[in-house]
C-alpha positions in Angstrom: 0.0 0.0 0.0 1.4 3.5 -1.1 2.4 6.1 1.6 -0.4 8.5 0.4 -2.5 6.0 0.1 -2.5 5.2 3.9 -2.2 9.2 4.9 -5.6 9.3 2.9 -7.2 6.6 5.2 -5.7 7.9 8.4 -7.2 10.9 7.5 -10.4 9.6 6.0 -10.6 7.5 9.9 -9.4 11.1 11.7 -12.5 12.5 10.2 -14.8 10.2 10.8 -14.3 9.7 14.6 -12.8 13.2 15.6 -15.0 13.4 18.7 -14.3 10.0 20.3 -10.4 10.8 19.6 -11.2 14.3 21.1 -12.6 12.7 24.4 -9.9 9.9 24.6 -7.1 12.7 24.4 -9.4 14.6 26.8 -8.9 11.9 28.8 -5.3 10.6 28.8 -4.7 14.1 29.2 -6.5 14.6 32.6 -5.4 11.2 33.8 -1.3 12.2 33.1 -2.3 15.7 34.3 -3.9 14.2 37.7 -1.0 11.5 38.0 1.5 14.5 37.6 0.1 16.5 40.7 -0.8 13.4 43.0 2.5 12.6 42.4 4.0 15.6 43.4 1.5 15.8 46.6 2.1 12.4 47.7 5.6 13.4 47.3 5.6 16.3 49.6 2.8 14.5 52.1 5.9 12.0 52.3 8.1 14.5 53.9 5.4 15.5 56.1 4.6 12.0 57.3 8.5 11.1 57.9 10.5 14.0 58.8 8.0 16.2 61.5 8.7 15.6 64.7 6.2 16.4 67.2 6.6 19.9 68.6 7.0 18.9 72.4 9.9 18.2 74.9 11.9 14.8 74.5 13.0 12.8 77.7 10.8 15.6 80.0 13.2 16.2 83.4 10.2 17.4 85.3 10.2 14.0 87.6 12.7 12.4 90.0 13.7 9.2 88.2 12.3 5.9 90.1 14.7 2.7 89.6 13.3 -0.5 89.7 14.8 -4.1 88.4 16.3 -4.3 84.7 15.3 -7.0 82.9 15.7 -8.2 78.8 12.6 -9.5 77.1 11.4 -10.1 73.7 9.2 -8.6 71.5 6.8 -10.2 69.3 8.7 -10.2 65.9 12.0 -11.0 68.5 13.3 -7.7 69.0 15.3 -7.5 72.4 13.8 -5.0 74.6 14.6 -3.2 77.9 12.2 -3.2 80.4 12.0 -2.2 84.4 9.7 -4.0 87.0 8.7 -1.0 89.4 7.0 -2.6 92.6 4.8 -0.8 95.8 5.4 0.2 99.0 6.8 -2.9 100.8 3.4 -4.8 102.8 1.0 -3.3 100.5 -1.5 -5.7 99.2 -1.5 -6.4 95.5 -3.8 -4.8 93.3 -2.6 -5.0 90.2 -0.1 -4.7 87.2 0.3 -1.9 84.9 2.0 -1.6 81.7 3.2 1.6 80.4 3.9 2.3 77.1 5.7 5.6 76.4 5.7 8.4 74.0 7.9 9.2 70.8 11.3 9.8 71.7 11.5 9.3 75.5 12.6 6.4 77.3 11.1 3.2 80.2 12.1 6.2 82.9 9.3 9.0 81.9 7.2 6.5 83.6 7.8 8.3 86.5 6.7 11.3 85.4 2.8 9.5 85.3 2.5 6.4 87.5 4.4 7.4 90.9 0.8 7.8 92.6 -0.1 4.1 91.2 2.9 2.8 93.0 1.9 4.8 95.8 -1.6 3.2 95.7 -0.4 -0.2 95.8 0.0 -0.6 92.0 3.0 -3.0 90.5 4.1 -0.6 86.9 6.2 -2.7 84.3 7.8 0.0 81.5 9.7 -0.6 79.0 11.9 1.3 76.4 10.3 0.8 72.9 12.4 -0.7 70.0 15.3 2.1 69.0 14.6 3.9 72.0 16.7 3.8 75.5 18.4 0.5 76.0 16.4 -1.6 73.3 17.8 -2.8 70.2 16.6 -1.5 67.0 19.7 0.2 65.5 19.4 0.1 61.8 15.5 1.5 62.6 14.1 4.9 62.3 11.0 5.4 65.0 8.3 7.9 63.8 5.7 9.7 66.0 3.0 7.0 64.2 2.4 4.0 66.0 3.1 0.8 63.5 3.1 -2.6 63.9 6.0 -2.9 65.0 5.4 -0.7 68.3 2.7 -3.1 67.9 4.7 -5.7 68.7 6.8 -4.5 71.4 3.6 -3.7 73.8 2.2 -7.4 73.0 5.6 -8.6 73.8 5.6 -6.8 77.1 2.2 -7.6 77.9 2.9 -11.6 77.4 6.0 -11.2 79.4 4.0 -10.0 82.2 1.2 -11.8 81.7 3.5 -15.1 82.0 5.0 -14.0 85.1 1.6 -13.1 86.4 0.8 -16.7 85.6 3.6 -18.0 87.1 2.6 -16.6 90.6 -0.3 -17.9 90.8 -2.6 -14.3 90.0 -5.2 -13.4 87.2 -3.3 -12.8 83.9 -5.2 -9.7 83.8 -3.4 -6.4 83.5 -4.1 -2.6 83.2 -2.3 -0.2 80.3 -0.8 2.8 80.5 0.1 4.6 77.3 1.4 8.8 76.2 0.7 9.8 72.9 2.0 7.2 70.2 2.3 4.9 73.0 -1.4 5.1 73.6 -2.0 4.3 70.0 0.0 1.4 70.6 -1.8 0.5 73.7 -4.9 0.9 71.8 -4.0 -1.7 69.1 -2.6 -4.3 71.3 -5.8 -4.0 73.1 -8.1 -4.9 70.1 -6.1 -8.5 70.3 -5.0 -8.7 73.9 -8.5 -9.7 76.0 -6.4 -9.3 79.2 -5.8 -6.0 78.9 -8.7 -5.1 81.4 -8.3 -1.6 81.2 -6.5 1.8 79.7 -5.6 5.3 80.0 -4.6 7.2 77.1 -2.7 10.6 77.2 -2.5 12.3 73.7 -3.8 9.3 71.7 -4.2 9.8 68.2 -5.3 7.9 64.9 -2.5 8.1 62.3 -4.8 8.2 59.3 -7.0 10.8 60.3 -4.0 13.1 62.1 -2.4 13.2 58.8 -5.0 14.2 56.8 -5.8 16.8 59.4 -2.0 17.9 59.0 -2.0 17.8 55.1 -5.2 20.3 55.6 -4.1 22.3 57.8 -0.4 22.8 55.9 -2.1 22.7 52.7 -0.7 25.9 51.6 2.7 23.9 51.2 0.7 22.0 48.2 -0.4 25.2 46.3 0.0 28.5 46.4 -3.8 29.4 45.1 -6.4 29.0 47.8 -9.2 28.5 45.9 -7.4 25.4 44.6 -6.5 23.9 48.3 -9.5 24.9 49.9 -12.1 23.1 47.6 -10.7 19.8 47.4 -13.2 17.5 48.4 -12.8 14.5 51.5 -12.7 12.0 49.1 -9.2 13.6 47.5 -7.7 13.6 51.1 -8.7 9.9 51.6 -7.5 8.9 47.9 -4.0 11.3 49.0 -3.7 9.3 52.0 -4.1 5.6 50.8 -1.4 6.6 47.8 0.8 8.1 50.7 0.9 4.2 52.1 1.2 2.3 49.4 4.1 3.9 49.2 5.4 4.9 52.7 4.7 1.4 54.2 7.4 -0.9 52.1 9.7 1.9 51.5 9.9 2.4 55.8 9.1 -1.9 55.9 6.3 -1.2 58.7 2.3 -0.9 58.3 0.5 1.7 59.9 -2.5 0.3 61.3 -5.6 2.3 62.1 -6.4 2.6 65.6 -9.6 4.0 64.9 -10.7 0.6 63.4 -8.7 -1.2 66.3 -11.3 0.7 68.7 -14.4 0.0 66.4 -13.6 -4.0 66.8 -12.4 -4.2 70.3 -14.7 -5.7 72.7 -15.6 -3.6 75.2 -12.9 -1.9 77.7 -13.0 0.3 80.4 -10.5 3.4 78.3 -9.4 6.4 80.2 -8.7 9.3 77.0 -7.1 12.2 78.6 -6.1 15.4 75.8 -4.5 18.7 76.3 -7.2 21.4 75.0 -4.1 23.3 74.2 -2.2 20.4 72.3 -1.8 22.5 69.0 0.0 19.2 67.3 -2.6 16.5 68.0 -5.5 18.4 68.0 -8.3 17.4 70.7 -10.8 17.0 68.0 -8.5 13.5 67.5 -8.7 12.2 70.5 -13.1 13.1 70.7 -12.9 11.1 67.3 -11.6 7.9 68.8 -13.6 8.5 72.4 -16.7 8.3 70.0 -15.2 5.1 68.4 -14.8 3.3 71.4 -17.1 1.0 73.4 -19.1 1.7 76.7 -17.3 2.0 79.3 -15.2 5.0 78.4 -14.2 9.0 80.1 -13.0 11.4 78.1 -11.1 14.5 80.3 -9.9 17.5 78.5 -7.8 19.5 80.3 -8.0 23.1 80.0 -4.9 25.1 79.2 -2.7 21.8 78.7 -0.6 21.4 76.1 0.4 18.1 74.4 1.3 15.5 77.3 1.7 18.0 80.0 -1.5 17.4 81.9 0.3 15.6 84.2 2.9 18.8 85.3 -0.3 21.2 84.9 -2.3 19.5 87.1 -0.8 16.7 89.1 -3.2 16.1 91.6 -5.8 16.0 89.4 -4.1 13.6 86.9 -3.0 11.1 90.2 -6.8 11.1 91.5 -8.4 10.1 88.4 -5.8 7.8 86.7 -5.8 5.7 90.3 -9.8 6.1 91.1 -10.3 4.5 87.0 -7.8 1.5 87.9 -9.4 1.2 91.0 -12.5 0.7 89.9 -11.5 -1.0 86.9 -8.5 -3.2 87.3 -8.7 -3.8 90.4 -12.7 -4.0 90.9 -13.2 -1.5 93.9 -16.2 0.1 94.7 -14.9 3.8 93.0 -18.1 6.3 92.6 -17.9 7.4 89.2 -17.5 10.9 90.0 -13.7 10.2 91.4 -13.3 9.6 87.5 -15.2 12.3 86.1 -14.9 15.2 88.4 -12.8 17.8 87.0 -11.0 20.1 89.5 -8.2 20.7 87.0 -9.8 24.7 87.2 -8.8 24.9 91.0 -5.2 23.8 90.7 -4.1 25.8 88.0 -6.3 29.1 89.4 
């Protein structure tokens, strides 16, 4: 067939079906076009998820630090982990074990800084440095402030080594949780598998998937410079932005972020404890309401005015101590606790 010959039919086929070529260059164009930007947005949203620490103190010095006995244990992927047996006052009758989990950054001795008044109550506190952080292994990985499975993993390991020696004494394998911030989260999602964890406070908890769509809102301005473009993208963008950020950030980092939002949607029924800083301006409050609406009967929710993130404990310390050891009290250890030592808020009269 001759060269002008097939021009003439290319042509002849052109004209003939000009509008369904139209449309499918339309098309390709505004899929390549919408490729071009997601990629450069999940590109940046990257950044945001990896390198932004949390705005607060590491290892806070506000506490005197409590020593207790060293021990090694394993996690559940077989991570060796540091971890500290903290007991009561000598002759006081057992009420119960607590694990504490702590927050991004710090180390098994912040515990301190929280669960000195559950000692003082009569409480045993196992802490215990999370992988990478204090004396745990973990060298060749990077922690983030997002709870993974891997955190995962080191609170179920924790809570099977006490559990075990719990057993081995002869008391109830049934143990209370203690967690701060990405800790909490943590907490949370070992709780959703863990039926002995019998009850939990949580100080600064957070769901990863809906803090970082809250952040990439909130710094959208680093996406585009015209408002009318960042300020009219619809949920459904965020949520498509979001599951495109983990396909990618979760084999590249070798770690899965789960939802603890879904964690607290499936978890039987647990006593939870959420505590929130109405001054936290890095984990909003609105994300801890979130997951207190999530969560199963019985739960308390206590936002404490003027607090910033985690410090609810140095702002109002009285307040903190009689509510975190009336909830295990009634909870863990099954005393007779009126409700109101739980819900009562006299945070106004220490800061005044």
């Amino acid at each position: 067939m001759s060269e002008p010959l097939v021009t003439l039919l290319a042509a002849s086929w052109v004209a003939r079906n000009w509008a369904a070529l139209a449309i499918a260059i339309t098309c390709l164009s505004l899929a390549i076009g919408f490729a071009v930007i997601m990629t450069y947005y999940v590109r940046i949203c990257l950044n945001i998820f990896s390198d932004t620490p949390p705005p607060l103190s590491m290892n806070p010095v506000d506490f005197q630090r409590l020593e207790g006995e060293a021990v090694r244990f394993r996690s559940w992927d077989g991570t060796s982990l540091q971890g500290m047996h903290l007991s009561p006052p000598p002759n006081s009758e057992y009420k119960g074990t607590i694990v504490f989990c702590h927050e991004y950054g710090s180390d098994l001795y912040s515990c301190a800084r929280y669960t000195r008044p559950l000692l003082e109550a009569g409480y045993n506190v196992f802490t215990f440095d999370f992988r990478a952080h204090g004396e745990s292994s973990g060298i060749d990985y990077k922690p983030l402030q997002w709870p993974s499975d891997k955190e995962l993993g080191d609170v179920l390991g924790a809570c099977a080594y006490v559990e075990s020696l719990l057993a081995a004494e002869g008391k109830p394998a049934e143990i209370g949780l203690f967690g701060i911030s990405r800790g909490a989260g943590a907490g949370l999602l070992a709780a959703s598998s863990n039926p002995n964890i019998k009850a939990i406070v949580c100080d600064g908890a957070f769901d990863t998937h809906n803090t970082l769509i809250a952040l990439m809102k909130r710094w959208a301005h680093i996406f585009a410079r015209i408002k009318l473009v960042y300020q009219n993208h619809p949920d459904a963008f965020w949520k498509t932005l979001l599951w495109l950020m983990m396909r990618f950030a979760q084999p590249k980092l070798g770690r899965r972020f789960p939802s603890v939002l879904k964690a607290l949607t499936d978890m039987q029924p647990r006593p939870i404890l959420f505590i929130h800083g109405q001054r936290d301006s890095y984990i909003r409050v609105e994300q801890t309401q979130i997951l207190h609406a999530a969560a199963p009967d019985p739960k308390y929710l206590w936002v404490v005015k003027r607090a910033k993130h985690n410090q609810a404990v140095a702002l109002v310390p009285k307040a903190y101590a009689g509510r975190t050891v009336a909830f295990f009290d009634k909870h863990l250890c099954g005393m007779e606790i009126p409700e109101k030592n739980i819900t009562t808020d006299p945070a106004d009269i220490e800061v005044a």
